[in-house]
N, C-alpha and C positions, 0 to 999 in steps of 0.2 A: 797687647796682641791685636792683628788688625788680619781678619779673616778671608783668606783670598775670596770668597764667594760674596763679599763689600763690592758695592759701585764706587768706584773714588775717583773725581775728577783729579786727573794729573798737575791742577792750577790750585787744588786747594789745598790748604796749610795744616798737618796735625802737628803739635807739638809731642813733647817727648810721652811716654809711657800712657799712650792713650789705647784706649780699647774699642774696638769695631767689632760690631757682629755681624754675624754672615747676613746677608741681604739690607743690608744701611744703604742708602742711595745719601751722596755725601756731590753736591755739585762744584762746581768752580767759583772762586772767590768767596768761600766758606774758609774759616778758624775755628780752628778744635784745640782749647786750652790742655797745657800738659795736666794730666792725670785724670782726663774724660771718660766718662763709659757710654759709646753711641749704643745701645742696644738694636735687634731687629728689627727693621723695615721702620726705622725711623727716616723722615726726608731730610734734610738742610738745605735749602735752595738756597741761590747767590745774594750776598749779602750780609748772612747768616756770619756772627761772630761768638761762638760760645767759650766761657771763660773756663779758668782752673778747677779741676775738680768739680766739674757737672756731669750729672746723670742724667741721664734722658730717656725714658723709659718706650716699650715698642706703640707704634702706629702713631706716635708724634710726629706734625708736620712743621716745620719749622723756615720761614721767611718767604710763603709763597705773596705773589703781589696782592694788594688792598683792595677790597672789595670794596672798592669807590669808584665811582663813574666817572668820577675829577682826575682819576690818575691818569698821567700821560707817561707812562712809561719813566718816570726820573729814577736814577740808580738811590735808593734808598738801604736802608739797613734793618736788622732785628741785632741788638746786643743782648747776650745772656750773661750773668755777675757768674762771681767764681761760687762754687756750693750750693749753687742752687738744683735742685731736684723735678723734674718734669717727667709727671707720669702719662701713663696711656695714652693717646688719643689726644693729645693736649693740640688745638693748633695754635698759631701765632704768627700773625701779618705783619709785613713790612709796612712802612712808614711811605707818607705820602710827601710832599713838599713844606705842609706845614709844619712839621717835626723834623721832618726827615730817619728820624728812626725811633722803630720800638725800641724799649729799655723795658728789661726784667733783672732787677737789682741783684747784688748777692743775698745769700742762704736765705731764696725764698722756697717755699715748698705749693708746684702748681698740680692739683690734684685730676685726675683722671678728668677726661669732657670737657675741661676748660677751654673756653677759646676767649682770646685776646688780639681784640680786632689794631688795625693800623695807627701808628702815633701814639698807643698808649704806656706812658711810664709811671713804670711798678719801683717802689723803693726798695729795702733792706729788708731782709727779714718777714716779708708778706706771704700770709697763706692766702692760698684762693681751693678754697673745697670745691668738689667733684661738681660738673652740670655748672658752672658759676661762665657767664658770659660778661664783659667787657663791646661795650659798642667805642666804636673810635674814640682819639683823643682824652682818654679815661686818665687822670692822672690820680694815682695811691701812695699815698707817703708812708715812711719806716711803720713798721711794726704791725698792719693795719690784717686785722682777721675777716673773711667773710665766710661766711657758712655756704653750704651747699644751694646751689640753684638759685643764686643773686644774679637778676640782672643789672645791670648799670645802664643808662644812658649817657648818648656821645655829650664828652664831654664836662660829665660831673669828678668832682673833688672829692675825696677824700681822707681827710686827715691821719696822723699820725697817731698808732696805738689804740684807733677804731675798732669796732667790734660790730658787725652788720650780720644780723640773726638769717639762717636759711628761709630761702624762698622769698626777699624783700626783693620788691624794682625802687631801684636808686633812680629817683628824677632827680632828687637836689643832692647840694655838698652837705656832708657829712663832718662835723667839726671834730677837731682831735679830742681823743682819750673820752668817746663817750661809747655805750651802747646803744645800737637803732634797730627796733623790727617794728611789728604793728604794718598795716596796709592802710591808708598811707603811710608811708616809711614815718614814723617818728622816733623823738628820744626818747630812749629808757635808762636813764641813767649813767653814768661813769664807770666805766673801765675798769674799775677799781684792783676788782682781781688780777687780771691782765696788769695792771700797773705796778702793783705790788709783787707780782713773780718775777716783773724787767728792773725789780730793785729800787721804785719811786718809794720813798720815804711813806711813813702816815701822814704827816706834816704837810708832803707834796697833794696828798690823795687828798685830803677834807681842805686845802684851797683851791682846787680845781674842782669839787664838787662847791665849794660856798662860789665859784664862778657861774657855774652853770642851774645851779640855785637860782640866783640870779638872773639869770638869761632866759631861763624855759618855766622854772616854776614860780617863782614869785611876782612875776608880774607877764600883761596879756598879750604884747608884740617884740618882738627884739629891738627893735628903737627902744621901748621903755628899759626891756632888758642892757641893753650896754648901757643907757644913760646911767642906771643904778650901780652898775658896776664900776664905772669909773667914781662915780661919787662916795661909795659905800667899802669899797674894797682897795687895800695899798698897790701900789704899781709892783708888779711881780713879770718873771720870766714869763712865767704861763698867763697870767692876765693878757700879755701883750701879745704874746703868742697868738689867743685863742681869739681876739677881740682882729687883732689883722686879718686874721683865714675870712672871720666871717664880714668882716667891712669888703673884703678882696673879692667874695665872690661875687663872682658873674648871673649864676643861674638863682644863686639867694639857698639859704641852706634850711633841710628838715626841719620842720614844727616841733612844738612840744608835745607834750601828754595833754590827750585829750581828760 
């Protein structure tokens, strides 16, 4: 149902059996996946692509331009995945030239107050709890949890099946399937639980914890830490995995336990 009391630019696209509530403001060169629900006084500015079966809950703004001083007007995007759920007040900014568009993967669930600044891509299956801010360029792989009132800095990483405790500021990358709070952001541990509900074996779980054994507690820098693990430990999926993220990053990733 699509509520005559909706703004609808006549240039943008719903597909089949979508639902508009009254006072949606929905602009031109916006996509609304079939079987969407825009709720009240949600925005979708131009650019704006949301997939199948998205819910998008009231006072969400959705693909206003980047609050960057760099932008010069370039036609950029926000993509939303199919299943994915956006509550209250959510914003989310378009993409500037170096992305050129935001990504918000499928069946992520983004919680009230979240805002998700320009350029940042979110993977599969990511929760971002209530007050959790994203500064530009933020990139979040499949599965990754963040608690309520995370900030991120532009730019940081990470990982897949992460787990980042309420009220941390992310200045470094965050390596997959660990747990991080403490101020400074540090490790706490592996995933474990979180790993074992998404069906990772035991088998899986106690080699990626005798990885990061390695990495963070048994010895004093991560140079020592990878040199050990390559010598100590067999060539694995996850070994290589987790030993690339952290050689790859840019910004250098979270300490260990103090």
């Amino acid at each position: 149902m699509i509520s005559s009391l909706a703004s609808i630019h006549p240039a943008a696209k719903l597909e089949a059996n979508v639902h508009i509530a009254p006072f949606a403001v929905i602009h031109e060169d916006v996509t609304v996946g079939e079987g969407s629900i825009i709720h009240s006084n949600v925005h979708l500015y131009p650019g704006t692509t949301v997939g199948k079966h998205v819910e998008i809950f009231p006072g969400a703004v959705i693909g206003v331009i980047p609050q960057d001083l760099k932008f010069e007007g370039e036609k950029t995007t926000v993509e939303i995945g199919d299943y994915t759920k956006i509550r209250e007040c959510v914003t989310i900014h378009r993409a500037t030239k170096d992305k050129w568009k935001t990504v918000i993967g499928a069946h992520c669930l983004i919680m009230t107050y979240v805002h998700i600044a320009h350029d940042c891509q979110i993977g599969n299956h990511v929760i971002l709890a209530s007050y959790t801010g994203l500064s530009g360029h933020v990139e979040i792989d499949d599965y990754a949890i963040l608690e309520g009132k995370v900030a991120a800095q532009q730019f940081v990483h990470i990982g897949k099946h992460a787990f980042i405790g309420g009220a941390s500021l992310v200045r470094k990358d965050v390596p997959p399937y660990i747990k991080a709070a403490r101020e400074p952001l540090t490790f706490a541990g592996v995933n474990s639980v979180g790993l074992r509900r998404r069906g990772y074996s035991d088998d899986h779980v106690r080699l990626i914890e005798d990885i990061y054994r390695c990495l963070y507690v048994q010895n004093s820098n991560m140079s020592k830490g990878i040199s050990s693990v390559m010598e100590t430990l067999p060539p694995s999926e996850f070994r290589d995995e987790i030993l690339t993220f952290i050689e790859s990053s840019d910004k250098g990733v979270i300490r260990g336990m103090i």
